[in-house]
Each structure stands twice: as structure tokens, then as C-alpha cells.
N, C-alpha and C positions, 0 to 999 in steps of 0.2 A: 741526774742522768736521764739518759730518755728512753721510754717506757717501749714494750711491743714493739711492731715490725710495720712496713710500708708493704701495700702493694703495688703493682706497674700500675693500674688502673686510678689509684688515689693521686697518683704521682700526674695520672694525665691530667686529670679534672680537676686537679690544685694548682700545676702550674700559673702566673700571668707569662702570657707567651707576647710580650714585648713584639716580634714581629710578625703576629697574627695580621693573617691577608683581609684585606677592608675587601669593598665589592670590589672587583676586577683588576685586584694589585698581588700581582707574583714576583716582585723584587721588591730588596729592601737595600738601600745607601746608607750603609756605615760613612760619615763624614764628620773630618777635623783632629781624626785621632792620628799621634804617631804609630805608625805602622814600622814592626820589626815580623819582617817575613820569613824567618826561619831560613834564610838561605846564607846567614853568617855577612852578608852583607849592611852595609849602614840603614841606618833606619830612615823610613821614609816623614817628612814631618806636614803637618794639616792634608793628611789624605783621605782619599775616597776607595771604600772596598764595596762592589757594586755585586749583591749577591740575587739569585733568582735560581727557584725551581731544584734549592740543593748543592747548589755550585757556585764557585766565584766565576762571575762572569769579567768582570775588567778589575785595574786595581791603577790609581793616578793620582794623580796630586788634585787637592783642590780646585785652585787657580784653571777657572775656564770650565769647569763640570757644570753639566746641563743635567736635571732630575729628567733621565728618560718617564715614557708614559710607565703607567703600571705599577710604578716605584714610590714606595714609601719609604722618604728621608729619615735617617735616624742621628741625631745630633751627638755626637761621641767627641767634641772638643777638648782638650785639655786631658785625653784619656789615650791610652796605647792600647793596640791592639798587639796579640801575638796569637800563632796557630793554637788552636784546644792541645793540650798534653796527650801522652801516650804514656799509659803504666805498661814496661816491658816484660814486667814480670809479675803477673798477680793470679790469686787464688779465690775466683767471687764465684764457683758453685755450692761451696759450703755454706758460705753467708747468701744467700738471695735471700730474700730481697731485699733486704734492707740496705745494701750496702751500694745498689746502683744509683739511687739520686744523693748518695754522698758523694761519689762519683762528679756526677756531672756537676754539683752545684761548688767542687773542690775542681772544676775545669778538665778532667780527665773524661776525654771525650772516646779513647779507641783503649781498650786492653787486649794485652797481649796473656791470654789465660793456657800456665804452663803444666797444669795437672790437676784434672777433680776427676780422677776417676774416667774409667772407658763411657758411661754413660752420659756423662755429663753434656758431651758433645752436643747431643739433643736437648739437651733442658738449658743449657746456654742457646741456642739459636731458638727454640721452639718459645717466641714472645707474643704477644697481643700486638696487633698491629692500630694505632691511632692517629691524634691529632698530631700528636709530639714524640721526642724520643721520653722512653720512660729507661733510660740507663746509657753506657756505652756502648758503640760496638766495639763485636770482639772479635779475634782470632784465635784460636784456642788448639792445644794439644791434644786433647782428650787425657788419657793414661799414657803416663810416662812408661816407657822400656825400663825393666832395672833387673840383675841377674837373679840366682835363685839363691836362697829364701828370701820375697822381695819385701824393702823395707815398707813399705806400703802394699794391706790388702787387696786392695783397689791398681796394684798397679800390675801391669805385664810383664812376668814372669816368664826370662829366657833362659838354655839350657843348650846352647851349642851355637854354631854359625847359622842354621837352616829355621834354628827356632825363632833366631834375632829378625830374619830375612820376614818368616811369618808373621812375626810382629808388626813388622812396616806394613805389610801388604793389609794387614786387618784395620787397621789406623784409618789407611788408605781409604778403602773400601766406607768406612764410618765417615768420611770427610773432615780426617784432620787437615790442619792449616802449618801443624809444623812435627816434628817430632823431640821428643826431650826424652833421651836418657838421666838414667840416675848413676848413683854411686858406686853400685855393684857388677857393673858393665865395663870389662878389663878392654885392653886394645885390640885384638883380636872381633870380639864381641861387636866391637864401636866399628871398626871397618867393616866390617859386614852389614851393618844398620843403614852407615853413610854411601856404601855402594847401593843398596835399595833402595834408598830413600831419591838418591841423585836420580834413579829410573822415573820418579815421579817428581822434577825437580820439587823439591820437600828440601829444605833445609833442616839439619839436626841443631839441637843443643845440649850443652849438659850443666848438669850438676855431677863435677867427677870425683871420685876416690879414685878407684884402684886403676884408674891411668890418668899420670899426667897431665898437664894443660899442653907443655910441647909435643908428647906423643898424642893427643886427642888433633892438635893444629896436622900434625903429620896426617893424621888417618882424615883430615877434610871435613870436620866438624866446624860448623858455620859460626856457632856464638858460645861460649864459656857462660854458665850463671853465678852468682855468687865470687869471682875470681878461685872458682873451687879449680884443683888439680896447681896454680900457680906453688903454694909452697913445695910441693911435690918434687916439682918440676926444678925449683931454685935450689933446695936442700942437698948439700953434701950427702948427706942418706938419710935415705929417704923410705928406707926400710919399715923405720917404727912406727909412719907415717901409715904407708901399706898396708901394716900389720892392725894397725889399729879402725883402719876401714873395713876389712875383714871380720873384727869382732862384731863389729854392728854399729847403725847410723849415728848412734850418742857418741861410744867413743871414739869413732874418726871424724863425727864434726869436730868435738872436744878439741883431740889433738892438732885438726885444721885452725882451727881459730888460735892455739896456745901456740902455735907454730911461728906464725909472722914477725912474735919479736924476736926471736934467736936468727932469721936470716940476712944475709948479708947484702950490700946495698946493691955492690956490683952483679951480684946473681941474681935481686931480683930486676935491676935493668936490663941484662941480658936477656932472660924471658919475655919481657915487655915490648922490647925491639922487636922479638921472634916471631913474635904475636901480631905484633903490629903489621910486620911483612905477609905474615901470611894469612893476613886482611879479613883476623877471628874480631869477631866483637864482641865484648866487653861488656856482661849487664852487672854490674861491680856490686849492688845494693847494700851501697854503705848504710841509710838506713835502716835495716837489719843488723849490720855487724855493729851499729853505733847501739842500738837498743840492746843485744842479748848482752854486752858489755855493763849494761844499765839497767840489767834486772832486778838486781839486790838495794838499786835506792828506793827509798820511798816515797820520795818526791817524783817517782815515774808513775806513778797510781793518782796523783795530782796533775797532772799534763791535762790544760782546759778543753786540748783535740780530745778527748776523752768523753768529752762530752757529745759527741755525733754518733757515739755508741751504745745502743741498747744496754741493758743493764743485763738482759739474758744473755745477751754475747759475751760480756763481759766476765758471764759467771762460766760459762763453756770455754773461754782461753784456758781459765783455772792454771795461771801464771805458779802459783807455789807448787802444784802439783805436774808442770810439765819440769820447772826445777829439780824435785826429788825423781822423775824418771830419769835426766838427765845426768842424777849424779852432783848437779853442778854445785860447788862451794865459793866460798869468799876469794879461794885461792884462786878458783877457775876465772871470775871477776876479774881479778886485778888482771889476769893474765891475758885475758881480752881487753883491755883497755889497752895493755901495752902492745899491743897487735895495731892498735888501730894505725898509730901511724907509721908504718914499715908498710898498711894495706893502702894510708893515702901515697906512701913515697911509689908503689908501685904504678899507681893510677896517673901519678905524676910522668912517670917516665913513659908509661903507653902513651900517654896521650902526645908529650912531646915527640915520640919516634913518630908519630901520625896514625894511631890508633885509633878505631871509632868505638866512643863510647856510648850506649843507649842507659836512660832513667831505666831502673826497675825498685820493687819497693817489696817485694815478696806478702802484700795487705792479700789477703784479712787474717793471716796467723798472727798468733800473740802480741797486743799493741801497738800493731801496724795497721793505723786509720786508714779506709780507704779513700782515697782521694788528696786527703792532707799529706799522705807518708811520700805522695811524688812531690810536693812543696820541700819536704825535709831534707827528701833525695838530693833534690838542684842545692840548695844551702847545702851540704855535707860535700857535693861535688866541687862548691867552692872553697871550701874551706881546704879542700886538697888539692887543691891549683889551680883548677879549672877556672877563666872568666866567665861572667853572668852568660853571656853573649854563648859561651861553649854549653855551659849546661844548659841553657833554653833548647840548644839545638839535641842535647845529647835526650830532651825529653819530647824531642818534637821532631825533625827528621831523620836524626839519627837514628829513633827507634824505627821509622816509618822502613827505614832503609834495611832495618834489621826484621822486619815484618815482609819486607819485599813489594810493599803497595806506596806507589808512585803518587797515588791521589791524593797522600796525608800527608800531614808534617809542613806543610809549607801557607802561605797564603797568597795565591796566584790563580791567574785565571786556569779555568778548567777543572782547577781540584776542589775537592770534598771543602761546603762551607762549615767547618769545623775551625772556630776561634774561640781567645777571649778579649774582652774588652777588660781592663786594666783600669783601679783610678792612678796605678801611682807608676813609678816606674823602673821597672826590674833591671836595667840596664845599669843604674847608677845602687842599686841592693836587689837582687837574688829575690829575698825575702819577698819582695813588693809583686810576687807574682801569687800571691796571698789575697790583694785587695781586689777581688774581682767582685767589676760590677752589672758585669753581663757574663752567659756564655751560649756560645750558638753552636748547636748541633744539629748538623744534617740542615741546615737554613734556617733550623728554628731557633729564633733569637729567645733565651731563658731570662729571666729577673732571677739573679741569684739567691739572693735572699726569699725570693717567693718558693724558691725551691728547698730551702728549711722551714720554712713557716708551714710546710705539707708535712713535715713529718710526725 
């Protein structure tokens, strides 16, 4: 296992920065690689991506490219490029810092950070500024909204329509990027949020219990996390549902997750369509629901991604001990596994009605690597119908899209040089988006492996 913690500064002065500027060269020519642009279109084959100053400046075929001045050739033949990742849903102010050049050297170049507490805001943005990047950027919620008594300390704690309103406007004022309610936040509460929030075009999201995913799409809630509020929403009654989010956040995830296999297919296509219309996105993170299903083996304690995490992290998940808070037994187990696939038939049918799906991985709670768990994410998305081709996109512009920044997600001129270099090829296995042999953040070209060898 590996020992102690990184800091940003170790992380700058161990990188090999691959497209380190010689005297008087501020571009760098990726050339020869196929290029799959994120834009669901076919793949481009022996291309040139012509980067400078942060940005893709051109992006063309081979045939006929002249090395402008200033530019340093970099030979990527026989290699695919695709956009850097986006983790849609992840939790990296508890773990800093060790968990940001897992990050980058696992291709996940932008996260989308959906609750560490109201202060967090500054201690995510507040970084050392150097050669290189030393992590992802991020867009981040600050403290999640969730009613009273809230299931997290740390979270904001509302108590009327005026109190939810104050909530947004403090957010606000801190410079969130987005707002996330929680579980404890009925329909009432949530329209009040999405009306403030809409004041400051702010997109909401949730993690819902005690409303619906159809009645959350009603009140104008931008993204659903976890497909939480969906069995709610499908269930003939859905009362003991309700009732058991009211007890507190064990037993309504409990009952959320033991949910999925008792409903039926037609109800949950119906939600799925409803959903899809009314243009909510989707951060499904089936790698979360695949793992709490796969807590009781013990061949989950042997997973070799295991090894990119500290051994002090390790002993703070304290996996048997979130178990006994939980309640959880052998029976709860089986009963999440039999969930799972009624949660990929759901995912199947959004996406077919023309749903937008974005990657999220819920990393760095309980055995959720950061950086590997968006690799899992895309396999787990295929494995429930999605083509390679859909999940590349659902962890690359779909999130971008779900972030609301035009400049990510894609590889085209003008936007953010955020890629990776690929040796194998994800389009023919999912998995091959694993082999990376470069990644470029922010123009900085990374040696991937040099950025393990720093930790």
C-alpha cells in the first residue's frame, strides 16, 4: 500500500512535463494520433492537434501540416487521443491532497465537487500557483442545502421557504458554481431553492428522498444524482419509501437501493421518458451502487486500484464500521445486487428516450478511487447499454454540458487544452481508456507514469 500523503508542490517538481517550453516555443503538435473529439462524431485517423498558450489552436489531418514556428512536434502515432474526463460527482476536500495527482495521472482533468462543507469553497480554489497543474480544476457546491435535522454537520440546514431562499443567496455570495440539495428537502422547499437559484442562473441538483425525481423535474431542478427520487417516482407507493427517508439517511438510502428490484419495467420507462423531456440530467453513478452491493466480499479489499491509496485513507473509510452504522446485512447485499439491474434497465431507457447522461463516481468515500472510479464508471455505463462512444461522451461533454462550461468536454479549436493520449483504443473496449500514456492539462503535457512515480 502506499505510505503518507503528496503535496501540490512535490507533485510540481516531480512531474516530467513532456511539453515543457524549450527557448521560444509556446505550442506543442500532437501528430498521428486518432483523434475521437467528444462530439459523438467519427473519429478523426493520423491527426494533428495543434496546442499553444492553454488552448487548442487548430485541429486537421495529417496530410499537408506544416510545423508552424514556436512548436514543438510531439509524435503520438499509432495512439488515440480523446478530451481529459470530467468526474461529475466527486468529494476531493476531505482527501486533499493526496487524491489530486491520482486524479490527473487517472485522466480526470475537471471535477465537479458536489459537498465538502460551506468552507471548503476556499480551500478547493485557494492553490499554489506554478509550472504545472498540481490537481484538477474544479467547480464545486460548497455545502449542500438539506432540511432540518441535517444529515450532515457541515451541511445547510433549512426551515421554511425564506430559509431555503437564504441559503442560495449565502452560497451565492461564497461563489458557488452550482447548488446541490439533499434528501431532506421536500417539493415545496426544492421550488423555492430553484426559483433563487434561477435569480443567479445557478443550476440546482439533488440527491432526493422526500420528493420524487418527477416532482423535482416539475419544480426545474437541473440534474438528479445517484438516480435518487427515481424509485419514488415509479413505485405504486411509495409511502414506506417516504417514510423511511424521514427516519434518517441509512434507512432511506437502505430502502432506496432495496427498492429497484420490486419495480416494474413499464413504470420505470415511463419516468425515464419524463425525465428525458424535461431535459434533467442524469449522474446515475453506477459505480457507487455497483460497489455498496460488493461490500460484504472480500475480494473487494484485494482490488489492485487499491493500491493508489494511502493506507491512512484506508483505515479512515473504516468500510466494517460504516457497515454496522448502516445497519447493513447479508440480506441488505443480496438485495442490492438485485437492484442493480432494474437501475441499468432504467439507464437504458433514458438514454434511449434521448436523455443526457454525465460520468459521476461519488470518489473518495468508501472505495471509490479517485480518478480509476471514472474508468469503472464508463465500463459499468456499458455494460447497461450505453456504446463506448456514449460513455466517453457521458464523461466528457456531457458532463461539460452538465457543468455549463462550453470550453471542456471536447477537442476543438478555442477550447481548454485538456486531453488524453491513449495507447490503445477505447472505441473497440471501454476499458482501454485505462492505457494512458499521456495527459495534458491546461497545455501541460504530463508523462503519466512520472506522475505515480511522485507519489
Amino acid at each position: 500500500m502506499i505510505r503518507g500523503s503528496l503535496s501540490g508542490g512535490l507533485v510540481l517538481t516531480s512531474l516530467l512535463l513532456l511539453g515543457c517550453k524549450t527557448a521560444g516555443n509556446d505550442g506543442i503538435a500532437l501528430v498521428g494520433a486518432t483523434l475521437i473529439d467528444g462530439t459523438g462524431g467519427p473519429a478523426l485517423t493520423n491527426s494533428v492537434v495543434l496546442v499553444r498558450r492553454g488552448r487548442i489552436e487548430s485541429v486537421g489531418e495529417r496530410s499537408g501540416f506544416q510545423l508552424p514556428r514556436n512548436t514543438r512536434e510531439v509524435d503520438v502515432a499509432g495512439r488515440w487521443i480523446i478530451p481529459g474526463l470530467i468526474d461529475a460527482h466527486a468529494h476531493l476536500a476531505p482527501s486533499l491532497p493526496w487524491a489530486r495527482p491520482r486524479y490527473l495521472a487517472w485522466g480526470v482533468t475537471t471535477l465537479r465537487d458536489v459537498h465538502g462543507g460551506f468552507g471548503s469553497l476556499s480551500v478547493l480554489r485557494n492553490r499554489p500557483v506554478g509550472a504545472g497543474p498540481d490537481g484538477p480544476r474544479i467547480y464545486a457546491a460548497g455545502a449542500m442545502i438539506d432540511g432540518l435535522p441535517t444529515t450532515y454537520p457541515d451541511a445547510i440546514g433549512v426551515n421554511g421557504e425564506n430559509d431555503a431562499r437564504r441559503a442560495v443567496d449565502r452560497l451565492v455570495t461564497a461563489g458557488t458554481d452550482l447548488i446541490k440539495v439533499y434528501t431532506r428537502i421536500d417539493a415545496p422547499l426544492l421550488r423555492a431553492i430553484v426559483d433563487e437559484a434561477k435569480a443567479f442562473n445557478l443550476g440546482v441538483t439533488g440527491h432526493l428522498g422526500l420528493t420524487d425525481a418527477l416532482a423535482a423535474a416539475k419544480a426545474g431542478i437541473a440534474s438528479i444524482e445517484h438516480m435518487s427520487g427515481v424509485p419514488e417516482a415509479a413505485s405504486k407507493s411509495p409511502s414506506s419509501l417516504i417514510a423511511a427517508h424521514y427516519r434518517g439517511f441509512y434507512p432511506g438510502w437502505t430502502a432506496f437501493q432495496r427498492s429497484w428490484a420490486a419495480l416494474d419495467s413499464a413504470d420505470l420507462t415511463r419516468v425515464a421518458q419524463r425525465l428525458a423531456e424535461a431535459k434533467v440530467i442524469v449522474i446515475p453513478t453506477l459505480v457507487l451502487h455497483e460497489t455498496l452491493s460488493r461490500l460484504s466480499d472480500p475480494g473487494l479489499m484485494r482490488d489492485p486500484a487499491l493500491q493508489d491509496v494511502p493506507e491512512q485513507q484506508l483505515r479512515e473509510w473504516d468500510v466494517p464500521g460504516m457497515i454496522e452504522r448502516a445497519g447493513w446485512t447479508e440480506v441488505d447485499f443480496e438485495a442490492f445486487r438485485r437492484s442493480r439491474p432494474m437501475q441499468d434497465l432504467f439507464l437504458r431507457a433514458f438514454a434511449g428516450a434521448g436523455g443526457r447522461i454525465a460520468a459521476g463516481t461519488d470518489a473518495s468515500n468508501q472505495m471509490l478511487v479517485p480518478g480509476y472510479s471514472e474508468h469503472r464508471e464508463m465500463e459499468l455505463l456499458v455494460r447497461a447499454g450505453l456504446t463506448p462512444r456514449e460513455a466517453l461522451r457521458a464523461a466528457t461533454r456531457n458532463a461539460a454540458v452538465l457543468l455549463g462550461v462550453d470550453s471542456l468536454g471536447l477537442v476543438a479549436p478555442g477550447k481548454v487544452a485538456d486531453l488524453l493520449v491513449l495507447s490503445r483504443d477505447p472505441l473497440s473496449d471501454i476499458r482501454n481508456t485505462r492505457a494512458i500514456h499521456a495527459v495534458m492539462a491546461r497545455g501541460h503535457l504530463l508523462d503519466a507514469d512520472s506522475i505515480r512515480a511522485a507519489w
